[in-house]
PAZAPA-4460 file (N, C-alpha, C; in steps of 0.05 Angstrom, whole numbers, plus 32768, in hexadecimal, padded with zeros to 4 digits):
% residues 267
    n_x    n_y    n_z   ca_x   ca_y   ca_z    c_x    c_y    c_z   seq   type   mol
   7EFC   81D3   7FEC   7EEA   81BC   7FF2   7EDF   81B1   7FD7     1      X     A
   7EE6   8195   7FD1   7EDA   818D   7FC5   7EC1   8174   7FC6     2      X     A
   7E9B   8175   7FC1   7E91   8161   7FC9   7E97   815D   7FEF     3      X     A
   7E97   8173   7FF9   7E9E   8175   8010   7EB1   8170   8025     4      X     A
   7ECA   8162   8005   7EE2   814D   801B   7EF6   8160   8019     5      X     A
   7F0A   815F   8029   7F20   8174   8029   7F36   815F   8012     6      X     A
   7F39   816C   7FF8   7F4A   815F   7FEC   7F62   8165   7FF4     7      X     A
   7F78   8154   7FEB   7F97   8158   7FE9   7F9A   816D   7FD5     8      X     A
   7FB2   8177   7FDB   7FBA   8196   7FD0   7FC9   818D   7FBD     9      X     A
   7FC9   819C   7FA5   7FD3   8190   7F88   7FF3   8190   7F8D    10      X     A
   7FFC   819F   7F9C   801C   8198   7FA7   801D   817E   7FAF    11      X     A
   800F   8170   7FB8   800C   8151   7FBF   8007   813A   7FA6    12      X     A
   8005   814C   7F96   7FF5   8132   7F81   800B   813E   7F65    13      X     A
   802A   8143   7F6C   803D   8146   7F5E   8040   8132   7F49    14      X     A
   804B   8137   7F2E   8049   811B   7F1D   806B   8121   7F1B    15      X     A
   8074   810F   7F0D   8090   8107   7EFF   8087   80F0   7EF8    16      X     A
   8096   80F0   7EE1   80A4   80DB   7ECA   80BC   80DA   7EC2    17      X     A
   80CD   80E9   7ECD   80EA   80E6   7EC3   80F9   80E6   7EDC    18      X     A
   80F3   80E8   7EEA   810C   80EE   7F0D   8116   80FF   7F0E    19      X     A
   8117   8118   7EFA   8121   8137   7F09   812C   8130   7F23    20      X     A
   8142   8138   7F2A   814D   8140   7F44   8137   8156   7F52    21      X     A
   812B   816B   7F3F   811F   8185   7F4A   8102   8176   7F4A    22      X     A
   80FC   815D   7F3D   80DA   8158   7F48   80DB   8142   7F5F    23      X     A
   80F5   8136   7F5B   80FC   811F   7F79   80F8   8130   7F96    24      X     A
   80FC   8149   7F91   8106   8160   7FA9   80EA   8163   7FBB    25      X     A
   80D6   816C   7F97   80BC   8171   7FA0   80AA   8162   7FAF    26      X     A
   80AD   8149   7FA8   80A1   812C   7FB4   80A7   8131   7FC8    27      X     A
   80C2   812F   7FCF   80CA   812F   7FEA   80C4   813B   7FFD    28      X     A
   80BE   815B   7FF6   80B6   8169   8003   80A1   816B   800C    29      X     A
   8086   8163   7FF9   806D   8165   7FFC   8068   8143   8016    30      X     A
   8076   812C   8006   8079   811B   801B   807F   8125   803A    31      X     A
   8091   813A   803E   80A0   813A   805E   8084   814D   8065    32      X     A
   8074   8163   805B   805E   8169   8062   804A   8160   8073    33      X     A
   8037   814F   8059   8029   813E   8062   802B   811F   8068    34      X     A
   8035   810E   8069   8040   80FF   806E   8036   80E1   804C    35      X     A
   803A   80F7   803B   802C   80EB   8027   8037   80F5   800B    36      X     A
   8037   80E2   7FF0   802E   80ED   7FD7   8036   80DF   7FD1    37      X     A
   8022   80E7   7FAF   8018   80DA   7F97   802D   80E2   7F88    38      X     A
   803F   80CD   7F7A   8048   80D1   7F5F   803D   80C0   7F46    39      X     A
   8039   80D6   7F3C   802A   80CC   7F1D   8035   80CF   7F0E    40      X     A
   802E   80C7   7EF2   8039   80BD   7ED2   8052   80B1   7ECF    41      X     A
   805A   809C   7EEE   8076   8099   7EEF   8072   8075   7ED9    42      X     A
   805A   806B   7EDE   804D   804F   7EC4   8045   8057   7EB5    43      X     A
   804D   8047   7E9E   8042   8052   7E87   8021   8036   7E8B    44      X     A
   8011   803A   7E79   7FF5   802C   7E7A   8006   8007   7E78    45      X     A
   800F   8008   7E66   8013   7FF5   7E61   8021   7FE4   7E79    46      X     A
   8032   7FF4   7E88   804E   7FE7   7E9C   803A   7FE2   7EB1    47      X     A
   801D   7FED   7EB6   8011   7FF1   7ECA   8005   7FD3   7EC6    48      X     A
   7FF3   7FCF   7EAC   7FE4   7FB2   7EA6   7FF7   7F9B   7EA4    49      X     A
   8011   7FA1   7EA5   801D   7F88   7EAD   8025   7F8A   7EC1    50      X     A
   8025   7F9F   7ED9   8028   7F91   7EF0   8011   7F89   7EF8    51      X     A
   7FFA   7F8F   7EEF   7FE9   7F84   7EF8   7FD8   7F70   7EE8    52      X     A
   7FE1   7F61   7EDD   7FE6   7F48   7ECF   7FF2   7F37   7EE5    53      X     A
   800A   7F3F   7EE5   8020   7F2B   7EEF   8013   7F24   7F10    54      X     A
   800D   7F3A   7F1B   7FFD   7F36   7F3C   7FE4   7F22   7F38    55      X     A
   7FCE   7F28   7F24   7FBD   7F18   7F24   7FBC   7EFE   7F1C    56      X     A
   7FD7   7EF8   7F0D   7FD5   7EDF   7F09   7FEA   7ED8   7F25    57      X     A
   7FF8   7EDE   7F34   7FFD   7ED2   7F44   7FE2   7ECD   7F5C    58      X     A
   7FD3   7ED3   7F5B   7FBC   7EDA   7F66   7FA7   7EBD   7F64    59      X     A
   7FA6   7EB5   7F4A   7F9F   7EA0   7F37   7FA6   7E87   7F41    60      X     A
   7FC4   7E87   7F45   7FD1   7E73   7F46   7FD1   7E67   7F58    61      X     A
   7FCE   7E7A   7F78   7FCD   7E6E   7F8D   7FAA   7E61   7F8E    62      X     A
   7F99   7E6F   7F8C   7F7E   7E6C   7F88   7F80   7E47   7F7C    63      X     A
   7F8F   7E46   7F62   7F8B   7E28   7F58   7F9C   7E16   7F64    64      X     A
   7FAB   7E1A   7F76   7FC2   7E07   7F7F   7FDA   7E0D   7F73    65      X     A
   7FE0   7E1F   7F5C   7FF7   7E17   7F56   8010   7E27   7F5D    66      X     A
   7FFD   7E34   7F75   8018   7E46   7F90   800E   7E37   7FA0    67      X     A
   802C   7E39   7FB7   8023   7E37   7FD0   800F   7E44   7FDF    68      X     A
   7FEC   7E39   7FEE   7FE1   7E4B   7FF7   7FF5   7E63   800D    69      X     A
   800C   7E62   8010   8018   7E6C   8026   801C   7E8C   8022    70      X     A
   8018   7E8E   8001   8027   7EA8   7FF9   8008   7EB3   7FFB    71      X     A
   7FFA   7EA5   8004   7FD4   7EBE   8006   7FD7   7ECD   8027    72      X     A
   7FEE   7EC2   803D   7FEC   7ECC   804E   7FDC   7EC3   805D    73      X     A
   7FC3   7ECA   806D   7FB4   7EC0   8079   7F91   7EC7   8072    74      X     A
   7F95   7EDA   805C   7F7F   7EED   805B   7F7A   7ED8   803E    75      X     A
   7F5A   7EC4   803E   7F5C   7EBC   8029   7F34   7EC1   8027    76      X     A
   7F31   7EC5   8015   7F07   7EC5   800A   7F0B   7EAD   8005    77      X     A
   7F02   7E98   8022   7EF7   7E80   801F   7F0F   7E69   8027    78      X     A
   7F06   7E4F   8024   7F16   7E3A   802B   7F26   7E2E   800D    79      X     A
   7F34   7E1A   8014   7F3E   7E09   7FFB   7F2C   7DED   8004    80      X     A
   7F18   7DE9   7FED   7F09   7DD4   7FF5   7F05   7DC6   7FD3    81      X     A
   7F20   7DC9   7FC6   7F1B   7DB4   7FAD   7F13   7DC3   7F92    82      X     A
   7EFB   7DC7   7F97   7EE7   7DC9   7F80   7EE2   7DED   7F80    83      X     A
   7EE3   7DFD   7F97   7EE4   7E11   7F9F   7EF7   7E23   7FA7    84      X     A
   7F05   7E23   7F9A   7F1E   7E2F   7F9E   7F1C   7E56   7FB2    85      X     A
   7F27   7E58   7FC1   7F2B   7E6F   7FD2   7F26   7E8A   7FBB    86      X     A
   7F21   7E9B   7FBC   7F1C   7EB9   7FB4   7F3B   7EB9   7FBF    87      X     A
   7F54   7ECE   7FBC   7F6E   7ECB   7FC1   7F75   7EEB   7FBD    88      X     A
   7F69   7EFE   7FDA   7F6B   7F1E   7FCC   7F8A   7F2A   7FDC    89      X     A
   7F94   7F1F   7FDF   7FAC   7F27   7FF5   7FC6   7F0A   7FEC    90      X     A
   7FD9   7F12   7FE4   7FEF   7F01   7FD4   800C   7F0C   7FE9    91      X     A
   8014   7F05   7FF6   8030   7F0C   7FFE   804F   7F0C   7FED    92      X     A
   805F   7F1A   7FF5   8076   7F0D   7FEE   807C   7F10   7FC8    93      X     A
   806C   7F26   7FC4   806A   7F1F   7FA1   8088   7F2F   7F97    94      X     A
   8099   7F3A   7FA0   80AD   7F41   7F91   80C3   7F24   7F92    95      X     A
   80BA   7F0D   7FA3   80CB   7EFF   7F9D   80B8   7EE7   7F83    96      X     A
   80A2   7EEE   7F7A   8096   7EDE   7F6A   808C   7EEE   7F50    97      X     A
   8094   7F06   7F50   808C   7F16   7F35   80AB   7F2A   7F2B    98      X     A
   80BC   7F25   7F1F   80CA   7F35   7F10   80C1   7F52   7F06    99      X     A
   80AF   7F5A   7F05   8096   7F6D   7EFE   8099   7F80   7F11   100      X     A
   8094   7F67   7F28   8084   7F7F   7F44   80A0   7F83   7F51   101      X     A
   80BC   7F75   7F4D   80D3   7F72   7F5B   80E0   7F91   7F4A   102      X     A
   80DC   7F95   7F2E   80DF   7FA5   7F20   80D7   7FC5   7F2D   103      X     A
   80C5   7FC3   7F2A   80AD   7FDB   7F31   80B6   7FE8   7F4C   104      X     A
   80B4   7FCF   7F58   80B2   7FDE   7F7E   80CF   7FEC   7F7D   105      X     A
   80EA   7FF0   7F64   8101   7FF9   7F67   8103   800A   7F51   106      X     A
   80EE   8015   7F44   80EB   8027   7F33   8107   803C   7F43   107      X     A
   8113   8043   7F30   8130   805B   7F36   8124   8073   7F3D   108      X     A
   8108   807B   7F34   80FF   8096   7F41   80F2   808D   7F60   109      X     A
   80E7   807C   7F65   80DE   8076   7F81   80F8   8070   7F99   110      X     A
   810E   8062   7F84   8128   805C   7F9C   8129   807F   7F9C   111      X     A
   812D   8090   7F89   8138   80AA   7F92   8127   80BB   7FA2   112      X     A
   810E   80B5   7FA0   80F9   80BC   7FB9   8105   80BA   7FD1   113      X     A
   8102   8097   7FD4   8100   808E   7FE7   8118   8097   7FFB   114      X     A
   8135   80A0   7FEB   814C   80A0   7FEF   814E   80BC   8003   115      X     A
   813C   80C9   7FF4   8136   80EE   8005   8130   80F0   8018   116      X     A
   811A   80D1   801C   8106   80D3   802C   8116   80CC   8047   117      X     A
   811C   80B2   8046   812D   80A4   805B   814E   80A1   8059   118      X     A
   8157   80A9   804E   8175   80A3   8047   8184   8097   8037   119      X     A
   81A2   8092   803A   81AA   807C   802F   81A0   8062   802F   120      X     A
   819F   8055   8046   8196   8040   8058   817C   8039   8053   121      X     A
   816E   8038   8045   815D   8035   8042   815B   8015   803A   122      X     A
   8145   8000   8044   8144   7FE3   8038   8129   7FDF   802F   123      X     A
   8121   7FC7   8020   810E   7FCA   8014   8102   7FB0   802A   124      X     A
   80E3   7FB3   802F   80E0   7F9C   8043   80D7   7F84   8035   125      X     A
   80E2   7F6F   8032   80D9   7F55   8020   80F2   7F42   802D   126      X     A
   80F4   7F42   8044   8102   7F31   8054   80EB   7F19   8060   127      X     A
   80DD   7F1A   8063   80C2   7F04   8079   80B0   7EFE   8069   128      X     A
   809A   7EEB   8067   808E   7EE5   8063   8075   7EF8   805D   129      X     A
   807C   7F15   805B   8068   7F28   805E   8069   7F30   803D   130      X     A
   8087   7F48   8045   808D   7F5A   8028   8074   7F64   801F   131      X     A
   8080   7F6C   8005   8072   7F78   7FEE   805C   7F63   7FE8   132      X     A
   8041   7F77   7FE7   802E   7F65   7FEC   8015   7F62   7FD1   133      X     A
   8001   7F60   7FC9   7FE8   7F65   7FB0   7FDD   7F5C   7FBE   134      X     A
   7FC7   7F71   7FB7   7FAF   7F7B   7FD3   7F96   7F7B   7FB4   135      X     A
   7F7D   7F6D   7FC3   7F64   7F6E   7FAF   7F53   7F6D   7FBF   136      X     A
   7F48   7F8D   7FC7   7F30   7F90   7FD3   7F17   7F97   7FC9   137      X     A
   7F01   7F86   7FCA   7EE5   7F8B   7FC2   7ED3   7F80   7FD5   138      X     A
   7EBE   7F86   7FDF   7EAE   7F7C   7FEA   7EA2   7F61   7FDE   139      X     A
   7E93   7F55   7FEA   7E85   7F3E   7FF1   7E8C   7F2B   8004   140      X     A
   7E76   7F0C   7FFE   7E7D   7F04   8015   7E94   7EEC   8013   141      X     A
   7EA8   7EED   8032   7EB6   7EE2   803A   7ED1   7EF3   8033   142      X     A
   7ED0   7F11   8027   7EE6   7F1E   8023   7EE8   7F29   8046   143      X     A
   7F0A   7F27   8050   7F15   7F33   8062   7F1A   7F4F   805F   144      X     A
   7F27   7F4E   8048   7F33   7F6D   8045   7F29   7F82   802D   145      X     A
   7F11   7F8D   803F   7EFD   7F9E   802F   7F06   7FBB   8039   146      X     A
   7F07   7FC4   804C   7F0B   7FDB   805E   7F28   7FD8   8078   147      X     A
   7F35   7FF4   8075   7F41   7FEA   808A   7F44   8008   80A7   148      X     A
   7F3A   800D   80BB   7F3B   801A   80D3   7F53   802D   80D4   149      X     A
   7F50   8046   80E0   7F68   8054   80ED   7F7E   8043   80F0   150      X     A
   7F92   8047   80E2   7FA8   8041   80F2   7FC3   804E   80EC   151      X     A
   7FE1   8044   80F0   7FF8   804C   80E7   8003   8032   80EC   152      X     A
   8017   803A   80CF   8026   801B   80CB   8036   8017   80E0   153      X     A
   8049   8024   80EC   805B   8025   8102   8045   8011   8119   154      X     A
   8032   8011   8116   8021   8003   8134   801E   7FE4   8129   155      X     A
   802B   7FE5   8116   802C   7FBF   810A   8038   7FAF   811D   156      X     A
   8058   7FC0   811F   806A   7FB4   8132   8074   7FCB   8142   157      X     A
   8065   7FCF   814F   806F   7FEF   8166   8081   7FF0   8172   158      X     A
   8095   7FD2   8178   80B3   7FD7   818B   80C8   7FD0   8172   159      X     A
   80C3   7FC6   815F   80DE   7FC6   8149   80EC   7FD6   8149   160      X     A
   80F9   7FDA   8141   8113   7FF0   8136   810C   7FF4   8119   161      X     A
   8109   7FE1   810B   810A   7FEC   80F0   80FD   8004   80E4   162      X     A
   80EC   8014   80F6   80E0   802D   80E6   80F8   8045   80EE   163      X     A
   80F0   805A   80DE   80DC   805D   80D1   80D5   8058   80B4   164      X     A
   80C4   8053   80A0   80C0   8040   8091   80AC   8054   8078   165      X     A
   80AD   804E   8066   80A7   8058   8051   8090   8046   8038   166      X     A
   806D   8041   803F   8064   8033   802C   805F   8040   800E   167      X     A
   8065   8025   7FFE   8059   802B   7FDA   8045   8020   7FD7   168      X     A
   8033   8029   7FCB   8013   801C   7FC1   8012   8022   7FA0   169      X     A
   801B   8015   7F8E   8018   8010   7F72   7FF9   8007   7F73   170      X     A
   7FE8   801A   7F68   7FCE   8016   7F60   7FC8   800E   7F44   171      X     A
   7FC0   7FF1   7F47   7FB4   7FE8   7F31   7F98   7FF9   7F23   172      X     A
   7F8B   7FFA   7F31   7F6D   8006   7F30   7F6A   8021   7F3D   173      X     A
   7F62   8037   7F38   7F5E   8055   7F38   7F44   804B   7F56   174      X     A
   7F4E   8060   7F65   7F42   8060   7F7E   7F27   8072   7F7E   175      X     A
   7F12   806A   7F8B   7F01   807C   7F84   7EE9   8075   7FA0   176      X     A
   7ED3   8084   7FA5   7EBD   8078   7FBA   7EAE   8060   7FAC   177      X     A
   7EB7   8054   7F9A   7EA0   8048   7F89   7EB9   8023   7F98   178      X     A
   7ED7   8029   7F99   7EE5   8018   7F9C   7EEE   8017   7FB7   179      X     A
   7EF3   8031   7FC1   7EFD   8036   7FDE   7F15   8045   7FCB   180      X     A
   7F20   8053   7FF0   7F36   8069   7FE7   7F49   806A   8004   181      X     A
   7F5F   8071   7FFA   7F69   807F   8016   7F5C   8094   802A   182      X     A
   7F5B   8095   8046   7F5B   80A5   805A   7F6C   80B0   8063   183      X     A
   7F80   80C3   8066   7F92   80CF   8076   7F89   80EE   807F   184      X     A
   7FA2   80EE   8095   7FA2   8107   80A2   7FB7   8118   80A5   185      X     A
   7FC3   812A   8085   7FD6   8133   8087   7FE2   813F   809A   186      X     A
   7FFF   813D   8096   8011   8141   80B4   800D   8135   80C3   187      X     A
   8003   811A   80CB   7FFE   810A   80E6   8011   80FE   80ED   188      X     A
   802B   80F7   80D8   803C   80EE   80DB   804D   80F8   80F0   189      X     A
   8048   8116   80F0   8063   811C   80FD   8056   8120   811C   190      X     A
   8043   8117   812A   8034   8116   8147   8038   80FA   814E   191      X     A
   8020   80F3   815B   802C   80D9   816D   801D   80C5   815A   192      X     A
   802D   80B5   8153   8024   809D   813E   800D   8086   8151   193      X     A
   801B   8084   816A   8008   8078   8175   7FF0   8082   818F   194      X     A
   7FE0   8091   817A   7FCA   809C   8184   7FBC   80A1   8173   195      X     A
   7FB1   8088   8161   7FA9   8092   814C   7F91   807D   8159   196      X     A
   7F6F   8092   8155   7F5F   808D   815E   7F51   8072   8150   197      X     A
   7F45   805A   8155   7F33   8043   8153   7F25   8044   813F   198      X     A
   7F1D   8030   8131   7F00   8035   8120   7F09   803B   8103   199      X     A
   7EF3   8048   80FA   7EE4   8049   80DE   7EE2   806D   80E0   200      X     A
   7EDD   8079   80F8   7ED2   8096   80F6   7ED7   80AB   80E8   201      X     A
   7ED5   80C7   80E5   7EDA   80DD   80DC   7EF4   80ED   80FA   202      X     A
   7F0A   80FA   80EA   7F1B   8105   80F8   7F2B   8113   80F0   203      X     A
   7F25   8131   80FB   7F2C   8151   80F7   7F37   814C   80DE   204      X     A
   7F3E   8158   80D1   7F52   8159   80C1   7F5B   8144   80A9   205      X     A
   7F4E   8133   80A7   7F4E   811D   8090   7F4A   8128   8075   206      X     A
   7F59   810B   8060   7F50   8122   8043   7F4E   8109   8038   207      X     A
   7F37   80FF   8023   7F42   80E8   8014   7F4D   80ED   7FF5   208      X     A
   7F65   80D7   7FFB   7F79   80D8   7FED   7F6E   80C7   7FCD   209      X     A
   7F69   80CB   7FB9   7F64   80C0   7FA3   7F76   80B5   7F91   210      X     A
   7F7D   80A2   7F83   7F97   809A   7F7C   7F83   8095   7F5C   211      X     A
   7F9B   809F   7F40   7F94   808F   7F24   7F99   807A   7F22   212      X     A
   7F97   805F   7F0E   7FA7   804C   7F05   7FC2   8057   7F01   213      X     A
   7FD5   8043   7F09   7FF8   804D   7F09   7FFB   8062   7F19   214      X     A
   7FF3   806E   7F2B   7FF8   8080   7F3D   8005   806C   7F56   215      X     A
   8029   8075   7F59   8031   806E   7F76   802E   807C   7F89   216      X     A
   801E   8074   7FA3   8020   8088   7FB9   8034   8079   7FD3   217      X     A
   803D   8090   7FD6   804A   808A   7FEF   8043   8096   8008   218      X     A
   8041   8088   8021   803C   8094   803B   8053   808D   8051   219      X     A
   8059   80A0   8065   8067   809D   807F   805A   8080   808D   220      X     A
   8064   8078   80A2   8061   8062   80AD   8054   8063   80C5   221      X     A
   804D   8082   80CB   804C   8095   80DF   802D   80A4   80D6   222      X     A
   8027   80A8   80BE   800E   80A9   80B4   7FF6   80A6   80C5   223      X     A
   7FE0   80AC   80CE   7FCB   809B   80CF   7FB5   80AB   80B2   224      X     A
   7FAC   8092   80B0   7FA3   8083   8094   7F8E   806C   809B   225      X     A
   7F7D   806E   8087   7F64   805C   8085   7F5E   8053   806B   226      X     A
   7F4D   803B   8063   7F48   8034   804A   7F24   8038   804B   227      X     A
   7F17   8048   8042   7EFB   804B   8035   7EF8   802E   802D   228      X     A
   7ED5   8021   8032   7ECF   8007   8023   7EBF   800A   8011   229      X     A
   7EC7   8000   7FFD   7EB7   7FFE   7FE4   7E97   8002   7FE7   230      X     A
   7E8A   8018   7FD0   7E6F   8020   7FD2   7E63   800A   7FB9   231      X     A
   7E76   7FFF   7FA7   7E62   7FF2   7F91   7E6B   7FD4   7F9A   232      X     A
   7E56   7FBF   7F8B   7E69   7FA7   7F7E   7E77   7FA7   7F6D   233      X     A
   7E8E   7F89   7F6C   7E96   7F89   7F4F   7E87   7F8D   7F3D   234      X     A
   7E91   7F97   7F20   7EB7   7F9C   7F20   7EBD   7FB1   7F29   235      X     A
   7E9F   7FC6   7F2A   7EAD   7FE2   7F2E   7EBB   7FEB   7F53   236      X     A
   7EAF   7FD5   7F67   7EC1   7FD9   7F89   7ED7   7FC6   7F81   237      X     A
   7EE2   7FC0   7F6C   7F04   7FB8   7F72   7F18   7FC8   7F72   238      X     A
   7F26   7FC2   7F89   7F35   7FD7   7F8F   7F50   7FC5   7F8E   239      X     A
   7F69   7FC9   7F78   7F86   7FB7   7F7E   7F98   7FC1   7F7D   240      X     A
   7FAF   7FC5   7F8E   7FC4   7FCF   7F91   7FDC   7FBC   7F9F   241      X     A
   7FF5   7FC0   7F98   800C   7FB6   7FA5   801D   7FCC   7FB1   242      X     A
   801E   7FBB   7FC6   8026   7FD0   7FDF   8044   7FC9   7FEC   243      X     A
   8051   7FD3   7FF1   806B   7FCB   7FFE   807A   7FE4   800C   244      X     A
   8092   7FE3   801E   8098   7FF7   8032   80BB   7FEE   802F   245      X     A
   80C0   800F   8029   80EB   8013   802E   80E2   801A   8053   246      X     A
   8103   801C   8059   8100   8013   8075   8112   8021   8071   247      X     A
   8116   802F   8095   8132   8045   808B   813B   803D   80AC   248      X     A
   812D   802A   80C3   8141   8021   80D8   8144   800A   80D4   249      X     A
   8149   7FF6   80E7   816B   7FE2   80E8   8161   7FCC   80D6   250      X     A
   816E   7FC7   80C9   8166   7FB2   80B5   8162   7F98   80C7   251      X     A
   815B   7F7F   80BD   815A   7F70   80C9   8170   7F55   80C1   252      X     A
   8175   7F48   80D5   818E   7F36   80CF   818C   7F21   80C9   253      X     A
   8198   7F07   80B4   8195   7EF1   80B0   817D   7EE5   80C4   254      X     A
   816C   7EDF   80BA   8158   7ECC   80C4   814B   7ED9   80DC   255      X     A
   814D   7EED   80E2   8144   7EF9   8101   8120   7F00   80EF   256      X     A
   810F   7F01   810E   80F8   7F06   8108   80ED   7F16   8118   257      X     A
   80DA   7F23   810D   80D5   7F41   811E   80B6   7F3C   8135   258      X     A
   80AD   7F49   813F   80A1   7F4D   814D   808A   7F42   813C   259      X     A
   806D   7F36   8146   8053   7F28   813A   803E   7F40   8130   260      X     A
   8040   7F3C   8113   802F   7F54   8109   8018   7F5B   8117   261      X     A
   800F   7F7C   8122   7FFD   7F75   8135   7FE8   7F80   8121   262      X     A
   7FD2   7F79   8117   7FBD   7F82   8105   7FA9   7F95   811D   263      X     A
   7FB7   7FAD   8121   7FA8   7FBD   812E   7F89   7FD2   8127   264      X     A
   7F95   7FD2   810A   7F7A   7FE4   8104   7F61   7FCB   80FB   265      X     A
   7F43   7FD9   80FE   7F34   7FCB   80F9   7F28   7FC5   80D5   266      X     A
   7F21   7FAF   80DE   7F19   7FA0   80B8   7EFA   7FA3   80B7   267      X     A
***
């Protein structure tokens, strides 16, 4: 016990920097466990501030006009009214707008993760208007996405085919109670994904998950998982990360579109 929270077990919080076949194994393994883990020292500082360069100024761009508002999704801090340009913490679609983040999300140690995890077959999701996404959560007002409820990714689109499914969260910013943090409940993956209880609450068995700068985590799709809301203001409750998901059922076909994202957990 630490500070009274049940931490993750240092088998979980495995590092590599080189792709060992024998530390790909370990990931894997500690992943099929809990339905989770942290690989670290796989960015160097530097590879980390330009991806997160490259996100924020796409971030920028839409804010001034000189993206389409389309790539903010729907989640925007505020209106476009001229003189006031939108707060812009949620950016879609960025591996087709950053070389950087198109780079990264196919780092050769994460495909070999990913590859253990789910198979050959595995696809990367950046087919729709969704994809690989840059996420900027901080409190204040008119932010949507401060906190996010119980849930599991699989309950996005609960009759698809395409799971089961594998998310990456490249952390710009070191996770902490001061920013917010992950919630999970190791091994939940492998029970019933959809019975994952409502709300904000406390449940059996939870641990929060802490992430460094350049720390990739990956979770099952099957997970249930929560996001902590930031305890400070800026700068120190910013919380940014780019997030995206390999897919290991049926890919999807020329122009077909999947079921209507259902935003089930609470904000």
């Amino acid at each position: 016990m630490t500070n009274g929270v049940d931490m993750v077990s240092e088998t979980s919080k495995t590092k590599t920097g080189t792709g060992a076949p024998e530390a790909v194994a370990e990931l894997a393994a500690d992943f099929d466990r809990d339905g989770f883990v942290i690989v670290r020292g796989l960015f160097a500082e530097e590879e980390t501030a330009a991806l997160g360069a490259a996100l924020a100024d796409l971030q920028r761009r839409i804010g001034t006009g000189d993206l389409d508002r389309s790539w903010a999704g729907d989640d925007l801090g505020g209106d476009f009214d001229g003189d006031h340009p939108p707060y812009v913490h949620y950016v879609v679609g960025v591996t087709h707008l950053s070389p950087v983040a198109a780079a990264a999300i196919r780092h050769p140690v994460l495909l070999a993760l990913v590859q253990r995890i789910l198979g050959n077959d595995h696809w990367l999701y950046d087919v729709d208007d969704h994809g690989v996404i840059y996420q900027d959560a901080r409190p204040g007002a008119g932010m949507t996405y401060t906190r996010i409820g119980w849930h599991s990714d699989h309950q996005s689109r609960p009759t698809s085919e395409i799971w089961p499914g594998v998310a990456l969260t490249f952390h710009i910013d070191a996770t902490s109670p001061a920013n917010g943090f992950l919630r999970a409940v190791p091994g939940s993956h492998r029970g019933d994904w959809d019975a994952v209880p409502g709300g904000f609450g406390k449940i059996p068995g939870e641990v929060a998950v802490y992430c460094d700068r350049g720390d990739v985590l990956l979770h099952h799709s099957d997970l249930w998982h929560a996001a902590a809301r930031a305890t400070e203001d800026p700068p120190g409750g910013v919380r940014r990360h780019m997030r995206g998901s390999y897919m290991g059922g049926r890919p999807l076909a020329a122009g077909e579109h999947l079921e209507p994202f259902n935003k089930n957990a609470l904000r």
